[in-house]
C-alpha positions in Angstrom: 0.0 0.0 0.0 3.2 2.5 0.8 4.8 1.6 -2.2 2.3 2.2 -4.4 1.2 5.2 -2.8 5.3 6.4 -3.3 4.8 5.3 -7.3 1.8 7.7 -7.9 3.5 10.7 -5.9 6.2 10.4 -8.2 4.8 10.2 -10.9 2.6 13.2 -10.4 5.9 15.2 -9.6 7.3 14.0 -12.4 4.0 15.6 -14.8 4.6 18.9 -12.6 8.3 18.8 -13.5 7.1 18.5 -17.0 4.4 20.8 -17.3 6.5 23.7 -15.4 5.4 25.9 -12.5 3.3 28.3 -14.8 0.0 27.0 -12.7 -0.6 26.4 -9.3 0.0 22.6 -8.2 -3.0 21.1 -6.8 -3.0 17.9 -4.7 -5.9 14.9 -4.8 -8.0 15.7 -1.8 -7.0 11.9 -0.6 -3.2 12.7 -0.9 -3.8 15.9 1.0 -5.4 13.8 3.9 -2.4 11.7 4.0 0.3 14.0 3.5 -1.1 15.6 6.7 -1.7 12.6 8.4 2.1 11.5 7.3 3.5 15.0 8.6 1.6 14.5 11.7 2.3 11.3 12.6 -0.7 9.4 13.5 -3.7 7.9 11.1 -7.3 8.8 11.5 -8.9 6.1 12.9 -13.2 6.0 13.7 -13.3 6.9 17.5 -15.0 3.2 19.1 -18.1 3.7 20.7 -19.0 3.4 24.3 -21.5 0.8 25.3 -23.8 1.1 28.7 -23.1 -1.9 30.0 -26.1 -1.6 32.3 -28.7 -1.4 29.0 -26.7 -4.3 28.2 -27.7 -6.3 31.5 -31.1 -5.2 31.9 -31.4 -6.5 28.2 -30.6 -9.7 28.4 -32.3 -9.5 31.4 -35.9 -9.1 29.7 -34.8 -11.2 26.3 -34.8 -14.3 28.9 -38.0 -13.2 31.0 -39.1 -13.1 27.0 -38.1 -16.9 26.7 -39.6 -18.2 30.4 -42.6 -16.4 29.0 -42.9 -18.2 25.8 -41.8 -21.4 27.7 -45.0 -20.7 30.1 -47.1 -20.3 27.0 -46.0 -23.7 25.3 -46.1 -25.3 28.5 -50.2 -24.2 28.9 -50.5 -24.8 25.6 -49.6 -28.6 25.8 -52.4 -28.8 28.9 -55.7 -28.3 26.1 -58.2 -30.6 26.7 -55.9 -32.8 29.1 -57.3 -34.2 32.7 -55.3 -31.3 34.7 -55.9 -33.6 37.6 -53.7 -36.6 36.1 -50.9 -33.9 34.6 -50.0 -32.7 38.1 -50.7 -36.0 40.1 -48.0 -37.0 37.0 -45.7 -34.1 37.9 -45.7 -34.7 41.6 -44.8 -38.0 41.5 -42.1 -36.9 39.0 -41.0 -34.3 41.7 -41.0 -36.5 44.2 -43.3 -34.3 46.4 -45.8 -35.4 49.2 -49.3 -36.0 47.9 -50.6 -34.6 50.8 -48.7 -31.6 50.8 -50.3 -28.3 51.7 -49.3 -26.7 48.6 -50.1 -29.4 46.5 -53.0 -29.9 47.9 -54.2 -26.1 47.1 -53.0 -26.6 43.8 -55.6 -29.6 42.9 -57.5 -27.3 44.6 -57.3 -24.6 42.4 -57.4 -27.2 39.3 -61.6 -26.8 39.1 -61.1 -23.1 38.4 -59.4 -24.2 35.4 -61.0 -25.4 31.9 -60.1 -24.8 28.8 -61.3 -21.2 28.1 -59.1 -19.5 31.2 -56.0 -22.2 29.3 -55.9 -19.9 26.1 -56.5 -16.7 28.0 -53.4 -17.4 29.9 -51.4 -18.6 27.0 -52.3 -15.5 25.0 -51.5 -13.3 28.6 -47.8 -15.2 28.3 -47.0 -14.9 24.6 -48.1 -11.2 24.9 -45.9 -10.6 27.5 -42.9 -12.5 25.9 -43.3 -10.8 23.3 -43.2 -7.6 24.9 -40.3 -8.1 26.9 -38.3 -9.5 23.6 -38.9 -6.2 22.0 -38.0 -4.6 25.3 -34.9 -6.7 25.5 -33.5 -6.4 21.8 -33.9 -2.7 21.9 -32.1 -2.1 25.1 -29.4 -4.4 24.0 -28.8 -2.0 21.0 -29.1 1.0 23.2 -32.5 2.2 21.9 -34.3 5.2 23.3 -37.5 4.3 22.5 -37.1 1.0 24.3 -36.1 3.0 27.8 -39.1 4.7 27.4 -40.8 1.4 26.3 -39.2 -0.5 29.3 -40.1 2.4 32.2 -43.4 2.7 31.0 -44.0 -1.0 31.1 -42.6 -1.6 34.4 -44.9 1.4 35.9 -47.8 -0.2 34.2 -47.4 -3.7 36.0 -45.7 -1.8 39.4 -49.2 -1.6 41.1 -50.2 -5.2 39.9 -46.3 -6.5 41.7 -47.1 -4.1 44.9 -50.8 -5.8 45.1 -49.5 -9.3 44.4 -46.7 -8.9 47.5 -49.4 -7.4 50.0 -51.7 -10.6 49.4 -48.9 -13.0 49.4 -45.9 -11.6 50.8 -42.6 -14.0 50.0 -39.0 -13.3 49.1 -39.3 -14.1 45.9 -41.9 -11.4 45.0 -39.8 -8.7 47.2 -37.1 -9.5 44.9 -39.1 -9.0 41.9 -40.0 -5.8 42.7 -37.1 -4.4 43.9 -35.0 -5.4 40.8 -37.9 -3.6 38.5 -37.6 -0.9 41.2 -33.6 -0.4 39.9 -34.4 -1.0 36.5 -36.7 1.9 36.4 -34.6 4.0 38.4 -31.5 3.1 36.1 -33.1 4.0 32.9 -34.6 7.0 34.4 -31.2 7.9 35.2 -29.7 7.0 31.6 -32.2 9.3 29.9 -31.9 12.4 31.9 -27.7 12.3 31.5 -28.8 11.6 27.7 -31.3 15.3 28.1 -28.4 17.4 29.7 -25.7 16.4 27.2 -28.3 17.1 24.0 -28.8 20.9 26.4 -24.8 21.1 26.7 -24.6 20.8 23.0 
């Protein structure tokens, strides 16, 4: 590449040699760029951009609530127009968990609520949400505005839902939930108000 570069510099001296000084000499505007860059010692190379590695997380975060939720879909799905009874009396005994449990025994319970109709409407409920939360995911993951927005407005949507959900059943697990959403919502909020003073500084 240096050699050849060499070859045509001489050989356009050697036409300005030939044609005399009587006009102004006037260099490519790619040799100009790399006679300067040569005389300054450095090449321009693109300036790598800086990726949030907490839109990163919180991405791949909701791209595998996304997958669960599809999982949970499929998984209800496979239940139409089964006996529920037999599927969980088969999944117990798979588990090897006590019949006569308390919580299974409220699960059985809560098997006559159950037919087919409230099946599809909670399938629907978990592809709706997976698909949600993919869209969520893939645009945080390529650092998206519109999906912070997306993402904080979801969360705030289904806050009141989680805070409703802990009163009636308080556990750790649905603590955790809603703290992590909690962050997420406080990160992002964060994220676009440094975004809304740098666009004001410029």
């Amino acid at each position: 590449m240096t050699d050849n570069w060499r070859m045509r510099t001489r050989a356009y001296l050697s036409s300005v040699l030939l044609r005399g000084f009587d006009r102004p000499v006037v260099l490519p505007r790619s040799w100009k760029s790399g006679l300067l860059a040569r005389m300054n010692g450095t090449q321009s190379h693109p300036v790598a951009k800086h990726h949030d590695s907490g839109l990163l997380a919180i991405g791949i975060l909701k791209v595998l609530e996304a997958a669960l939720s599809v999982a949970v879909g499929l998984g209800v799905l496979h239940l139409l127009n089964k006996d529920l009874n037999d599927e969980l009396t088969n999944l117990v005994r798979y588990l090897h968990l006590n019949e006569d449990g308390r919580l299974v025994s409220l699960a059985f319970d809560k098997l006559d609520l159950i037919d087919n109709h409230r099946l599809k409407q909670i399938g629907a409920s978990a592809f709706a949400y997976g698909a949600l939360k993919l869209v969520e995911g893939v645009g945080l993951v390529r650092e998206k505005v519109w999906a912070e927005y997306l993402t904080v407005i979801a969360s705030l949507i289904f806050l009141p839902w989680e805070i409703y959900e802990l009163t009636r059943h308080p556990n750790i697990w649905r603590l955790g939930i809603l703290i992590a959403n909690l962050l997420i919502v406080a990160y992002l909020l964060w994220t676009l108000s440094r975004m809304r003073r740098r666009k004001q500084q410029d």
